[in-house]
N, C-alpha and C positions, 0 to 999 in steps of 0.2 A: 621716840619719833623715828619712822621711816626715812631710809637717805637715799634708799631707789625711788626714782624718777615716777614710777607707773605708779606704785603705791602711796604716794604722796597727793597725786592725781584722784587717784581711787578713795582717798580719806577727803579731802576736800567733797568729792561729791556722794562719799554716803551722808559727811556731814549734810550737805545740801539738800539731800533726802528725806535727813532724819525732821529738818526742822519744819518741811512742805507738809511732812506725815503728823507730826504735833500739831499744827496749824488746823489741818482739816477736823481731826480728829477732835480736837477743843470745840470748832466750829458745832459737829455730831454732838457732842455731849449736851452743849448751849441749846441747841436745838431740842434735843429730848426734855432738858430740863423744862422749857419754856412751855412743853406739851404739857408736864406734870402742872405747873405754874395756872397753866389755862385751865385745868383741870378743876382744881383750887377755887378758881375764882368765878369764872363763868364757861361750863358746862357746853355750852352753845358754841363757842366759838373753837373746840376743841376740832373740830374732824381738818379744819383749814391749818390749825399748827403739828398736825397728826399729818397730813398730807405735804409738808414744808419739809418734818423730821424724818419722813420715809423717803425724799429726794438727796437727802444728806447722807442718812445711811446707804443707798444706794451708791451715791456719786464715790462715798470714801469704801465701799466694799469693792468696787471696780477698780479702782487704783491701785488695789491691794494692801490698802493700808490694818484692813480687820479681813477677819475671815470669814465667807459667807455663811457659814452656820452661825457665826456671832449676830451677823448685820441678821439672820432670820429670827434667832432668839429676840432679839431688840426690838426688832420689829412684830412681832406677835405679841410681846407680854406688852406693848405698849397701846394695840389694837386690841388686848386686853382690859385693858383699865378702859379705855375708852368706850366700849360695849357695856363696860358694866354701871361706870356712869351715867351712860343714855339707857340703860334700861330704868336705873334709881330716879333718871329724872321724869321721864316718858311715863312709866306707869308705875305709880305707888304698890306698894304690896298690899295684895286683896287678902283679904279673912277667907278661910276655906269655909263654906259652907256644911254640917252636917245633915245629913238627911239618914232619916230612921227607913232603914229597909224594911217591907211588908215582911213577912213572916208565910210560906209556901209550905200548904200543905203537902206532905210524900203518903203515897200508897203505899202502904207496907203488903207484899203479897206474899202470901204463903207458899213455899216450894209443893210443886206436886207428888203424891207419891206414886 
């Protein structure tokens, strides 16, 4: 334990820190889970808890509690899942059609001599 003044100071409030930065951070993950959660369940109502979990991730990237290349991953792979749900729901997967190409006669020409 610290027996300087300043540095007993300075641990009280990184503790103070640490537990505002856990808080938030718990908050972010809840948030993201609960995108996933919606996901799962009904499809529909994802883009409103997808727009809740990018205000989270934003407000705890600002703080500096994560770092904004994280808060971008998070947010992309999560605007991921969510694309590719709304495409599975939006339009089923179509059967490719075959079509037989006509068959194009070529002139075969003779070189001159």
């Amino acid at each position: 334990m610290a027996n300087i003044k300043s540095a007993i100071k300075r641990i009280k409030k990184s503790q103070t820190a640490h537990d505002r930065n856990v808080g938030q951070k718990s908050k972010m993950k809840t948030l993201i889970k609960k995108v996933h959660v919606t996901l799962t369940e009904d499809a529909t109502l994802a883009p409103a808890a997808l727009s809740v979990a990018y205000k989270a991730i934003d407000t705890v990237e600002q703080k500096g509690v994560i770092h904004a290349n994280k808060a971008a991953r998070l947010k992309s792979r999560l605007a991921k899942k969510i694309n590719k749900a709304a495409v599975a729901v939006v339009a089923p997967v179509k059967e490719k059609k075959v079509v037989a190409k006509k068959a194009t006669a070529v002139k075969k020409t003779t070189p001159k001599k």
